[in-house]
KERO-859311 format. One record per residue (C-alpha): residue in one letter; residue number from 1; x, y, z. Coordinates in nm, 3 decimals. Example, Ala and Ser with C-alpha at 12.3 -4.5 7.8 and 13.67 -1.06 7.14 Angstrom:
BEGIN
<'A'; 1; <1.230; -0.450; 0.780>> <'S'; 2; <1.367; -0.106; 0.714>> 
***
This chain:
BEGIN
<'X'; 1; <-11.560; -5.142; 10.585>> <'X'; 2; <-11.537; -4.948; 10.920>> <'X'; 3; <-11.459; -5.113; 11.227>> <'X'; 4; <-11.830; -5.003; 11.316>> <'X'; 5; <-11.973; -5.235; 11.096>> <'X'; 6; <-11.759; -5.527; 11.221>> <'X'; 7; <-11.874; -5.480; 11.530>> <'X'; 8; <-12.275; -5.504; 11.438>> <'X'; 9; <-12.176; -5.769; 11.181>> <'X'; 10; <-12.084; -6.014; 11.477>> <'X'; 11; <-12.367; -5.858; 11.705>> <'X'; 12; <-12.573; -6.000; 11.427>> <'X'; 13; <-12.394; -6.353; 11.392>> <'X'; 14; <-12.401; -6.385; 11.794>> <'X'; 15; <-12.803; -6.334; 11.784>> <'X'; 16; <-12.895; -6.553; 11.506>> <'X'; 17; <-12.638; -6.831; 11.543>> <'X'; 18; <-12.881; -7.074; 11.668>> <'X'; 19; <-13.131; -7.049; 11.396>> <'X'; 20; <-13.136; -7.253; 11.105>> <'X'; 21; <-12.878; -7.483; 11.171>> <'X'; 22; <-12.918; -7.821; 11.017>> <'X'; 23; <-13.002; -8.186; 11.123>> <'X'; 24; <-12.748; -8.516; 11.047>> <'X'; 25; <-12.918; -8.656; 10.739>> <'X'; 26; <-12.863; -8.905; 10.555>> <'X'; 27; <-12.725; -9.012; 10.259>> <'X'; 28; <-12.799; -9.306; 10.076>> <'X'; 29; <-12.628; -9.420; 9.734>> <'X'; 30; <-12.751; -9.633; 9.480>> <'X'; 31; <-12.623; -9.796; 9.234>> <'X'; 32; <-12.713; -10.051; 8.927>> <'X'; 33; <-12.772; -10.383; 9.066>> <'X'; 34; <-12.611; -10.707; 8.963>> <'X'; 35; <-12.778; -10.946; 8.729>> <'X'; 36; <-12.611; -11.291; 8.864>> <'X'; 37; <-12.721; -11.470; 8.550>> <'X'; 38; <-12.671; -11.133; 8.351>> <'X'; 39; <-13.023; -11.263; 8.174>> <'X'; 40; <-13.110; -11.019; 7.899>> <'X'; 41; <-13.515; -11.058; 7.985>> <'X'; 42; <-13.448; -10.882; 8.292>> <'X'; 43; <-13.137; -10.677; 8.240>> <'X'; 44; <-13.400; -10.370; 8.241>> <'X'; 45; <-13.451; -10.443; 8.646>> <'X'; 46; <-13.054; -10.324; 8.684>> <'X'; 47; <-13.208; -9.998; 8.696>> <'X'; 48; <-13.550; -10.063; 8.787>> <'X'; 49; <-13.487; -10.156; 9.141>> <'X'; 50; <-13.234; -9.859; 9.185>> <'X'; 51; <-13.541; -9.609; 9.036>> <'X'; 52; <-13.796; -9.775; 9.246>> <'X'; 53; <-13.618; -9.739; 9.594>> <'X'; 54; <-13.516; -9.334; 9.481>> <'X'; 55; <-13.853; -9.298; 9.378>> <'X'; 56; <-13.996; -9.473; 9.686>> <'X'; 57; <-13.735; -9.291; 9.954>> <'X'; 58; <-13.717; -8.929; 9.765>> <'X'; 59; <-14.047; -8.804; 9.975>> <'X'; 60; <-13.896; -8.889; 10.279>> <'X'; 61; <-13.788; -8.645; 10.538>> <'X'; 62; <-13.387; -8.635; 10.637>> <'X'; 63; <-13.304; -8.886; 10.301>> <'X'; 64; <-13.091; -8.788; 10.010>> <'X'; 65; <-13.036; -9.013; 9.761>> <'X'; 66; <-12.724; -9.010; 9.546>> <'X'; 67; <-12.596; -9.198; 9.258>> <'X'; 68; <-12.319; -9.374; 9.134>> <'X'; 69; <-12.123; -9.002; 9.000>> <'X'; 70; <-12.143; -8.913; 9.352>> <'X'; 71; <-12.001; -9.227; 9.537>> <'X'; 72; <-11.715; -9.215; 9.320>> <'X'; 73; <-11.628; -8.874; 9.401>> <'X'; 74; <-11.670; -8.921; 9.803>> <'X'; 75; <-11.431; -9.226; 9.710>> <'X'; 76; <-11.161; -9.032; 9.536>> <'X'; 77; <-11.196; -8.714; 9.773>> <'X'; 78; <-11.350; -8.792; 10.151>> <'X'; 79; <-11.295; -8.473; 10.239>> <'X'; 80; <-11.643; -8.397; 10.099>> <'X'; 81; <-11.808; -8.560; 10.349>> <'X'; 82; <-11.688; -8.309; 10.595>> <'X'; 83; <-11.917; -8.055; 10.416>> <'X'; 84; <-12.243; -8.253; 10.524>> <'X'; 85; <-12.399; -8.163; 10.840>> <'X'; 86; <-12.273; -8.312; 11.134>> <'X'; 87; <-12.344; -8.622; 11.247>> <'X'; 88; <-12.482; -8.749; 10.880>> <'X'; 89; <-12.498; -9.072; 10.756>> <'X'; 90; <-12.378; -9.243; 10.430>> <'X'; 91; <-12.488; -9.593; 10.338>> <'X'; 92; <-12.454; -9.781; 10.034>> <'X'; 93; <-12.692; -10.057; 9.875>> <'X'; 94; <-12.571; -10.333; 9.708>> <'X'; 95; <-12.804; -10.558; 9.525>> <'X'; 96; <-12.835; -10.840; 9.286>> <'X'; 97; <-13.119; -11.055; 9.189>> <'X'; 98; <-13.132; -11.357; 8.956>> <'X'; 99; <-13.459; -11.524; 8.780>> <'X'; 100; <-13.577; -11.869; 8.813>> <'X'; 101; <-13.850; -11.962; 8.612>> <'X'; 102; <-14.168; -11.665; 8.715>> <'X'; 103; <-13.971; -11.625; 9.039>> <'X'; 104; <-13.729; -11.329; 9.105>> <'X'; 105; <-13.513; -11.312; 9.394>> <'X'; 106; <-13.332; -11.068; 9.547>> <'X'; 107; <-13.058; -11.021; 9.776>> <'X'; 108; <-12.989; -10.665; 9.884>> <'X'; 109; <-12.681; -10.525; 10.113>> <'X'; 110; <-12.664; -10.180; 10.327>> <'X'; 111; <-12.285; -10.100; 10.371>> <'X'; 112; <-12.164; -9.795; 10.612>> <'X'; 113; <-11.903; -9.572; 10.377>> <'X'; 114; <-11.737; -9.433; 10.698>> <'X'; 115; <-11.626; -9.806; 10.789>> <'X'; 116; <-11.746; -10.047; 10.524>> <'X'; 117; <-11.951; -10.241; 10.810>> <'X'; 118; <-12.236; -10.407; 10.681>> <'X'; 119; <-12.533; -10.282; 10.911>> <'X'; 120; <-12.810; -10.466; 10.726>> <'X'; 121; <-12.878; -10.759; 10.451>> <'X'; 122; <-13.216; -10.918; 10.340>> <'X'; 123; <-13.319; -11.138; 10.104>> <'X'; 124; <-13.604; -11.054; 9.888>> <'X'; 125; <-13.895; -11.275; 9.647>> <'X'; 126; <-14.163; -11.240; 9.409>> <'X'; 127; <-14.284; -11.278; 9.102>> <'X'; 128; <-14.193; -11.145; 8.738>> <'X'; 129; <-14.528; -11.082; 8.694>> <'X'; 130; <-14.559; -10.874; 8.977>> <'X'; 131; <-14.235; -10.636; 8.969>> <'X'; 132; <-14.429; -10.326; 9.085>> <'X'; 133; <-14.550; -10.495; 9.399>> <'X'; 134; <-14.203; -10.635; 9.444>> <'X'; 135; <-14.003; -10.296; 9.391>> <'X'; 136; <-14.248; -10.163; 9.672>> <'X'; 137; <-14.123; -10.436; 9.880>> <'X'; 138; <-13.771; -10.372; 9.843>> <'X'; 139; <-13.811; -10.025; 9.926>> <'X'; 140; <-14.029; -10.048; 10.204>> <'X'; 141; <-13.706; -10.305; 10.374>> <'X'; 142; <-13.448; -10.074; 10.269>> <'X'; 143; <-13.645; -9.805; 10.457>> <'X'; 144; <-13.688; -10.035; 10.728>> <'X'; 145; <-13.286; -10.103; 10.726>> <'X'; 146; <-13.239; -9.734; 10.736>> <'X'; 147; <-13.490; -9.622; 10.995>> <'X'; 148; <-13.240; -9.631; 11.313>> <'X'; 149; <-13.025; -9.382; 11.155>> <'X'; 150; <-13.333; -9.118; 11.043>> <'X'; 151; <-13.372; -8.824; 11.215>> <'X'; 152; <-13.655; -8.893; 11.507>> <'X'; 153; <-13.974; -8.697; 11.397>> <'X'; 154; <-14.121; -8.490; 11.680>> <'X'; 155; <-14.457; -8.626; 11.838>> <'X'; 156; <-14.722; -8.355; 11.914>> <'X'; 157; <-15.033; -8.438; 12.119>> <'X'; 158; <-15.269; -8.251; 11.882>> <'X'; 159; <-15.342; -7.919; 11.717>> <'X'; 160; <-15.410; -7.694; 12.073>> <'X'; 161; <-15.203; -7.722; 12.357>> <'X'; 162; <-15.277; -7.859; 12.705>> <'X'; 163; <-15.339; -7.546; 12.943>> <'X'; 164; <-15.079; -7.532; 13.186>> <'X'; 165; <-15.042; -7.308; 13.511>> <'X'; 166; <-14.741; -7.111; 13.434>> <'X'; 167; <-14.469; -7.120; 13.666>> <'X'; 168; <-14.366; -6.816; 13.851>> <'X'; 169; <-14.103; -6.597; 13.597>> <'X'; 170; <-13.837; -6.557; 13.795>> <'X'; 171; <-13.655; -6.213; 13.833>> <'X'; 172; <-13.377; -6.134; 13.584>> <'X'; 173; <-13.110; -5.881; 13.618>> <'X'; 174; <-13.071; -5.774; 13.283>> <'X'; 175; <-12.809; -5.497; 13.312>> <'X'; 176; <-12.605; -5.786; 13.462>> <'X'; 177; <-12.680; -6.049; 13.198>> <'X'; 178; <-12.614; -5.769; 12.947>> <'X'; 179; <-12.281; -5.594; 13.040>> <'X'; 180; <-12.151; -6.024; 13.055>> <'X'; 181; <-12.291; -6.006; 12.689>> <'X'; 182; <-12.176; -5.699; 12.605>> <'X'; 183; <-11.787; -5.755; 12.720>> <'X'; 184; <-11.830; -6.147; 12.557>> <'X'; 185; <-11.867; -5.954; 12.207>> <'X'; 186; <-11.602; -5.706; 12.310>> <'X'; 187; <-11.323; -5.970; 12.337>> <'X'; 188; <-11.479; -6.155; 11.985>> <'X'; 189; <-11.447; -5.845; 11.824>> <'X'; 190; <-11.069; -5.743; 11.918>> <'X'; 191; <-10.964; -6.140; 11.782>> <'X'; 192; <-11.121; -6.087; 11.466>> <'X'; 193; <-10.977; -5.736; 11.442>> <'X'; 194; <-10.620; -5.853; 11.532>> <'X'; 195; <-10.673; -6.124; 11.265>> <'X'; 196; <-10.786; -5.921; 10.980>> <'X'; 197; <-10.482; -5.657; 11.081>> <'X'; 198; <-10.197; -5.966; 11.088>> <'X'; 199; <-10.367; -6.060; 10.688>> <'X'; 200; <-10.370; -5.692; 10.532>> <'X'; 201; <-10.069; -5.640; 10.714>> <'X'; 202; <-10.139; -5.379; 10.937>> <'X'; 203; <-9.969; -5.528; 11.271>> <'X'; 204; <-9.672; -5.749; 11.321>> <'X'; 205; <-9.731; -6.132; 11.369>> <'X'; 206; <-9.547; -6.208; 11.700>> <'X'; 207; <-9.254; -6.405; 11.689>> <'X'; 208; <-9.304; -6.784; 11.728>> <'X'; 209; <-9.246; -7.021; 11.965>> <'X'; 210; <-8.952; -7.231; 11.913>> <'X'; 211; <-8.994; -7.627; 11.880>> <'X'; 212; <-8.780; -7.866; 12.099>> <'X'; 213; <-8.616; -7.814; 12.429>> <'X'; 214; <-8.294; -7.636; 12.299>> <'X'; 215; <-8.459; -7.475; 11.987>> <'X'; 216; <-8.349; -7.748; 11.730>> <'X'; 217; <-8.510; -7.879; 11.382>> <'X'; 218; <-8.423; -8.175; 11.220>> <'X'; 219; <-8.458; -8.275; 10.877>> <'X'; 220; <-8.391; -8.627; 10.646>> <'X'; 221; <-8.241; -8.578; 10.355>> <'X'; 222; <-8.387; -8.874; 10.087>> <'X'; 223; <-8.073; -8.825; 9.861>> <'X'; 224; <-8.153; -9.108; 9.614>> <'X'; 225; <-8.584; -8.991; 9.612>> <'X'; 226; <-8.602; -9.349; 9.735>> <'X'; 227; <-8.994; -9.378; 9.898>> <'X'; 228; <-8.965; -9.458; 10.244>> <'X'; 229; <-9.261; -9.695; 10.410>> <'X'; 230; <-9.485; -9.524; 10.631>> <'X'; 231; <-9.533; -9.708; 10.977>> <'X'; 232; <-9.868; -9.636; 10.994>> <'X'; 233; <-9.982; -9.795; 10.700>> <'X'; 234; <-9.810; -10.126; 10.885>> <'X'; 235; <-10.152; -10.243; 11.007>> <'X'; 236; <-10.381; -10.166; 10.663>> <'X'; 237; <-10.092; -10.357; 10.470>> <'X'; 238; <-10.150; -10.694; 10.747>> <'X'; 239; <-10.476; -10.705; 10.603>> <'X'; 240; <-10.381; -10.592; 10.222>> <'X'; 241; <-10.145; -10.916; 10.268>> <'X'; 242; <-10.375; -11.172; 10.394>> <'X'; 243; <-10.691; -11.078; 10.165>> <'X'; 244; <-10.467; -11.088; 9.843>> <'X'; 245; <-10.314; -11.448; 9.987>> <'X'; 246; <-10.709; -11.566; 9.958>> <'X'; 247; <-10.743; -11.405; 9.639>> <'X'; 248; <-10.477; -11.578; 9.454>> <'X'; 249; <-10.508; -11.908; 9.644>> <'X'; 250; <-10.894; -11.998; 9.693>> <'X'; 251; <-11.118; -11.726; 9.482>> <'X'; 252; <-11.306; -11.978; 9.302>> <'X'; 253; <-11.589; -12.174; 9.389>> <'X'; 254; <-11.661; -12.489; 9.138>> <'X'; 255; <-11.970; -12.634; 9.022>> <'X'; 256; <-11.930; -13.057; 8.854>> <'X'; 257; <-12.158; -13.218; 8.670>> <'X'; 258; <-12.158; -13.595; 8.578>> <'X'; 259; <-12.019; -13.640; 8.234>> <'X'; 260; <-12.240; -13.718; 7.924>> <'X'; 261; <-12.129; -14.019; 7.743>> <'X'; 262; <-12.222; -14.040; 7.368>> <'X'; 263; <-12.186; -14.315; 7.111>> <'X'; 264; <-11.949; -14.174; 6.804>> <'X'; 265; <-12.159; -14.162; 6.471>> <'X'; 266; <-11.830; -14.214; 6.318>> <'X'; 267; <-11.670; -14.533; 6.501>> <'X'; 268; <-11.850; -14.772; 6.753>> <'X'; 269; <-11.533; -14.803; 6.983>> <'X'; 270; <-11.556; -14.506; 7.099>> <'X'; 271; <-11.728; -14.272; 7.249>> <'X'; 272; <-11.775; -13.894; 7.290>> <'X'; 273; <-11.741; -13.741; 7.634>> <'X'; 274; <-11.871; -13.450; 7.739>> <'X'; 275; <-11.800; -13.301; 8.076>> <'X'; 276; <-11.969; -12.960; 8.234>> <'X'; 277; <-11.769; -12.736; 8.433>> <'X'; 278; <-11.940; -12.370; 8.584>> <'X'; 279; <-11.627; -12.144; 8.682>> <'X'; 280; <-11.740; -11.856; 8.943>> <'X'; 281; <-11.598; -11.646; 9.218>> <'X'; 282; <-11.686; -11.695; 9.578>> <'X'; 283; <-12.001; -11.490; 9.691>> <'X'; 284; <-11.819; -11.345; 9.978>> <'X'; 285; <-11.522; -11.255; 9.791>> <'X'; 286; <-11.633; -10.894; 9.721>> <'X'; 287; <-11.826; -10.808; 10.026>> <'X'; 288; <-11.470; -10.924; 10.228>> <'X'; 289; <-11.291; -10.634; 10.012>> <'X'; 290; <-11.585; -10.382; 10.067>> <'X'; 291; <-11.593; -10.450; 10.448>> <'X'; 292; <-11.216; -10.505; 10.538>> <'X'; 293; <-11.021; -10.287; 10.330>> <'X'; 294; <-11.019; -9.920; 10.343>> <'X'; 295; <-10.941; -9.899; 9.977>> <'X'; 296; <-10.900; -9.531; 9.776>> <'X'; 297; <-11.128; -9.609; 9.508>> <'X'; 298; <-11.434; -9.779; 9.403>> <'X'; 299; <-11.588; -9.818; 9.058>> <'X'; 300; <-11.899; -10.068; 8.920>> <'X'; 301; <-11.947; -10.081; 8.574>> <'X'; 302; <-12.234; -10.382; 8.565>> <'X'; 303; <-12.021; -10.737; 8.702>> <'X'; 304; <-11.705; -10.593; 8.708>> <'X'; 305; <-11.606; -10.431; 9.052>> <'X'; 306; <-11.263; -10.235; 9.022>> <'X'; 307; <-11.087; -10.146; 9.390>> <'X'; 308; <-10.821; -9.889; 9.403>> <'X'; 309; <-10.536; -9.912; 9.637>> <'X'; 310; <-10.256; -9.660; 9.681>> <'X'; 311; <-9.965; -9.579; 9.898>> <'X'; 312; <-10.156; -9.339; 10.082>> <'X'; 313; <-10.325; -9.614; 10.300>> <'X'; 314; <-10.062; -9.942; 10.209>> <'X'; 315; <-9.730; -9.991; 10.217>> <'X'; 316; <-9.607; -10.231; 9.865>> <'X'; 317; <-9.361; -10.474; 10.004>> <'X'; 318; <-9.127; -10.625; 9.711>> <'X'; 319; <-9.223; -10.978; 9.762>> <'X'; 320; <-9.652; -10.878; 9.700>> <'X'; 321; <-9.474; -10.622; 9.395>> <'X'; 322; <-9.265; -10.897; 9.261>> <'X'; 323; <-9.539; -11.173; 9.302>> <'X'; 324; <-9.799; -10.949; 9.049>> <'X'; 325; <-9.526; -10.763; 8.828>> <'X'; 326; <-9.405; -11.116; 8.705>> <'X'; 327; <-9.770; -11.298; 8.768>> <'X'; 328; <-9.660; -11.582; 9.014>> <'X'; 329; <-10.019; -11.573; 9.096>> <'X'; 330; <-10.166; -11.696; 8.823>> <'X'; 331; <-10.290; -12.054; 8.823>> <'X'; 332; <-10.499; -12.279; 8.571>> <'X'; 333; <-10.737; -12.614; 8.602>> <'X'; 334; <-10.597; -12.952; 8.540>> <'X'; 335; <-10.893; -13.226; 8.558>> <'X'; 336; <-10.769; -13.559; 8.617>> <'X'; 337; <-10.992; -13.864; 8.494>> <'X'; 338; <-10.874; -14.206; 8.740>> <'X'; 339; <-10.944; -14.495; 8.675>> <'X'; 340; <-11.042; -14.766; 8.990>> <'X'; 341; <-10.683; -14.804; 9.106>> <'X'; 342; <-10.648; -14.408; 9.113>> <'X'; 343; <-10.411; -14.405; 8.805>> <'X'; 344; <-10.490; -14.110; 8.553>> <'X'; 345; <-10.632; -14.242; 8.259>> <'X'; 346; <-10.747; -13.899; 8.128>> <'X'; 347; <-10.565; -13.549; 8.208>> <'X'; 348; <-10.716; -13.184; 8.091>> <'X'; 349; <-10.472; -12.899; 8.120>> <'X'; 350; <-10.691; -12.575; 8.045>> <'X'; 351; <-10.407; -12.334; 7.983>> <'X'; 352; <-10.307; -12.029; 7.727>> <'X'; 353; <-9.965; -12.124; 7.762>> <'X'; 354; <-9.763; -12.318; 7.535>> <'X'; 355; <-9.664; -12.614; 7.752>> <'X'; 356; <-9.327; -12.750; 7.764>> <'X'; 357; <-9.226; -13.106; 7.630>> <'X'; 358; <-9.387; -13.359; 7.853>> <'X'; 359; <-9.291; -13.739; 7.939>> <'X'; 360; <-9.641; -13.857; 7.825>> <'X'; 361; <-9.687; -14.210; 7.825>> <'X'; 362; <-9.956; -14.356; 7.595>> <'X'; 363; <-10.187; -14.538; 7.878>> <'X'; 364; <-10.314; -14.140; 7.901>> <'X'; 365; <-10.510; -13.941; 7.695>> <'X'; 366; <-10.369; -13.591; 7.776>> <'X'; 367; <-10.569; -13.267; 7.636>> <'X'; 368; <-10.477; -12.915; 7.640>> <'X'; 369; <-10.746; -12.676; 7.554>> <'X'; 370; <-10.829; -12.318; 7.653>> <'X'; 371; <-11.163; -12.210; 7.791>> <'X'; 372; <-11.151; -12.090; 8.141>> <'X'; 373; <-11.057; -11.711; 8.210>> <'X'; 374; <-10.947; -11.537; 8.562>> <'X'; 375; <-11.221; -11.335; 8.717>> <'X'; 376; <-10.917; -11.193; 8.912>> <'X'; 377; <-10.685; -10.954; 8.766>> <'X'; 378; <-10.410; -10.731; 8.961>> <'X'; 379; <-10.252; -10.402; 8.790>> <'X'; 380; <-9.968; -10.202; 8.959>> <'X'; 381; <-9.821; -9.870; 8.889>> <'X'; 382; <-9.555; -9.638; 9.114>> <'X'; 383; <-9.798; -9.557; 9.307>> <'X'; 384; <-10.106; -9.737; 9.344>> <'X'; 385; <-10.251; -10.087; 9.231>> <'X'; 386; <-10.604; -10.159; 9.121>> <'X'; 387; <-10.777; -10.519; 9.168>> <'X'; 388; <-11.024; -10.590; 8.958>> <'X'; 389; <-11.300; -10.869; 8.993>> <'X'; 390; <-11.588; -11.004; 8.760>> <'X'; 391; <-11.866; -11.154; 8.905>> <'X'; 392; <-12.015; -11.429; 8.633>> <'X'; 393; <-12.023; -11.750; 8.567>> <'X'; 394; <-11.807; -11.884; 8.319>> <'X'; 395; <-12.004; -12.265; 8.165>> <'X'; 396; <-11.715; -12.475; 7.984>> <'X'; 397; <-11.791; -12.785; 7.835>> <'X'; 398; <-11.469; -12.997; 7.815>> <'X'; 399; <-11.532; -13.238; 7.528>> <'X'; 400; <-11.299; -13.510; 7.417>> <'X'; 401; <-11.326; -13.912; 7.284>> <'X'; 402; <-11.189; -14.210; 7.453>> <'X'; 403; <-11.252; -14.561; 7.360>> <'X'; 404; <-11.552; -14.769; 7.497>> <'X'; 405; <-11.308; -15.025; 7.729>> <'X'; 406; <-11.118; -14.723; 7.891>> <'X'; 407; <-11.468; -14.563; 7.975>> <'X'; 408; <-11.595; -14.838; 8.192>> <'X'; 409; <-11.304; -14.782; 8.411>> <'X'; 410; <-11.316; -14.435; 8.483>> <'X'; 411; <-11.394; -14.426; 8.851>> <'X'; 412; <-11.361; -14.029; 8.982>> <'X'; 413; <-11.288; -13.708; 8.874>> <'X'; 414; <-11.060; -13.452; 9.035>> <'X'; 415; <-11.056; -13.044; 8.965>> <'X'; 416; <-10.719; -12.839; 9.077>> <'X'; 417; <-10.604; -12.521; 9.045>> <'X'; 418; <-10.230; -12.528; 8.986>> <'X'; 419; <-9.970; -12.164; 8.981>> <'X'; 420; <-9.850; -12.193; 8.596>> <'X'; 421; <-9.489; -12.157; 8.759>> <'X'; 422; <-9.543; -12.537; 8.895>> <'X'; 423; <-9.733; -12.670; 8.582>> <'X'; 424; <-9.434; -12.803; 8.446>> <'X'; 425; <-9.329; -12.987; 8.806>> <'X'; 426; <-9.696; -13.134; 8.865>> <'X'; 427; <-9.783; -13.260; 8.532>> <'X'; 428; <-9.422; -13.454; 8.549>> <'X'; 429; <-9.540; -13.603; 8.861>> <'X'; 430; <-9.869; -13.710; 8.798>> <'X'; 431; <-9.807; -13.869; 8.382>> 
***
């Protein structure tokens, strides 16, 4: 192509530059919401609500709506953002809804992807009976949630004009304005020919300028390929640090229910027991990792919520490394039955581990059974580490029979998580 045509190419580009360039939209994901009860009557609404709001928001001017294929590729690669016009918006809704009889509630979160900041939450009701109404609802307050961030629509009076007296034009010098114009392209045009001739070849790239005072580069030699902690991660890894302490320490929130006491069929002096225990994670355990970590990946698949971390954002120190490699964080339930003078007369260890040979003496009934499973689990690799969380509720019945004179002094009931590396130590201190 001649150097002619260059120079109307960019004439062109110059003229037209200002038209069509487009608005900051915005971008909102959606993905299946969570059924808290996961209730098979209404596991159809996991969808439902997501294809309502789409179907509800895909009319409207300056909204995109995306799905779950596309969050998890801005996740792995947030360089695609960049592509989007400037000044765009991505949001993400997290719901979940549970039934109660002919009632359906809802509870419905808008997160900001650039930050994880929650910018919006409402809670939504009505009935099963009524789901269309409903899923109108819960679009019409996600809309709502996202109206300060939509493009502002452009109010006109009506369909004519008001008649105006025209201001005076003023005089223009156009060969003035037009030889500025005319060198303005000049100078474009010789950078963009020096830039094609320095990539075909043509001209000599000029030598560079040297870095450093005296002309010097330095370089560290990692002899031993040993990975080296990056300072800046200093401040994400704080945070890393003190979420997983809360995750390994606290994550569970516990639900007791009085025991039932039943006669044995079998033997009248004694009696069956039958104790209720619900097993669930903290509600505010997953929105604290979606709004204070800037973690690499995210992936729902229905209650489970996997977050990626790698050493991109986080430095690994060897005591958090060590504490997961060898599962130091791991803890079970023991349930202690007292009696009124706060002795243990009953003791439930709910463990998959064979336990070690106990001083037990024979004033307590001691039970080891298995029904409670983390909702927490930690993998680590080289590079990265994934933490991955279920959000149910695990029921567990503890059953067991005790005779009727050691019932009527049972008095209280106590629920602890205990690390399985100081089962051994605690159960030795309390039979």
């Amino acid at each position: 192509m001649s150097r002619p045509y260059y120079r109307l190419l960019i004439l062109i580009l110059v003229v037209f530059s200002g038209i069509g360039l487009a608005s900051p939209d915005v971008y909102l994901y959606l993905i299946k919401f969570e059924n808290i009860k996961n209730d098979p009557g209404t596991e159809w609404l996991r969808t439902g609500f997501t294809d309502m709001v789409s179907e509800f928001l895909s009319d409207e001017e300056g909204v995109h709506i995306r799905g779950q294929d596309e969050l998890e590729k801005i996740m792995n690669n947030r360089n695609l953002l960049l592509h989007q016009p400037r000044g765009s918006k991505n949001f993400l809704l997290l719901g979940k809804y549970d039934r109660s009889l002919d009632e359906i509630q809802v509870r419905i979160q808008l997160i900001n992807i650039a930050n994880w900041e929650e910018v919006g939450a409402r809670k939504i009701s009505g009935s099963y009976n009524e789901i269309p109404a409903l899923g109108k609802n819960l679009a019409t307050v996600v809309k709502a949630l996202l109206s300060p961030y939509l493009p502002k629509k452009k109010k006109t009076a009506g369909i004519y004009p008001k008649f105006v007296t025209p201001p005076p034009t003023p005089k223009t010098d156009f060969a003035a304005k037009g030889a500025k114009l005319t060198k303005s392209i000049d100078v474009a045009i010789d950078l963009l020919e020096e830039s094609m001739d320095l990539a075909i070849g043509a001209r000599e790239k000029p030598p560079e300028r040297p870095e450093g005072a005296e002309g010097e580069w330095e370089l560290d030699l990692n002899v031993d390929n040993e990975f080296v902690e990056n300072p800046e991660n200093s401040a994400n890894t704080e945070m890393l640090m003190r979420v997983l302490d809360n995750l390994t320490k606290t994550p569970y929130q516990i639900r007791l229910s009085k025991p039932k006491f039943e006669y044995n069929q079998d033997n009248d002096s004694i009696m069956n027991v039958i104790f209720p225990v619900t097993y669930s994670l903290k509600e505010n355990i997953i929105k604290d990792m979606l709004t204070t970590l800037p973690y690499s990946g995210l992936k729902q698949d229905g209650s489970l919520t996997i977050f990626y971390f790698n050493k991109d954002k986080f430095n690994f120190p060897d005591e958090m490394v060590d504490k997961i490699r060898y599962g130091n964080y791991r803890s079970v339930p023991v349930i202690q039955f007292f009696n009124e003078d706060g002795d243990p007369v009953v003791v439930i260890v709910d463990t998959p581990e064979m336990l070690p040979d106990l001083r037990l003496p024979e004033n307590v009934h001691f039970i080891t059974t298995h029904y409670f499973s983390p909702l927490i689990d930690f993998t680590l690799g080289g590079w990265s580490m994934q933490i991955a969380m279920e959000s149910v509720d695990i029921p567990v019945k503890y059953q067991f029979t005790i005779g009727i004179d050691d019932v009527k002094e049972l008095s209280r009931i106590r629920l602890k998580f205990v690390p399985l590396k100081d089962l051994q130590s605690f159960l030795n201190n309390i039979l």
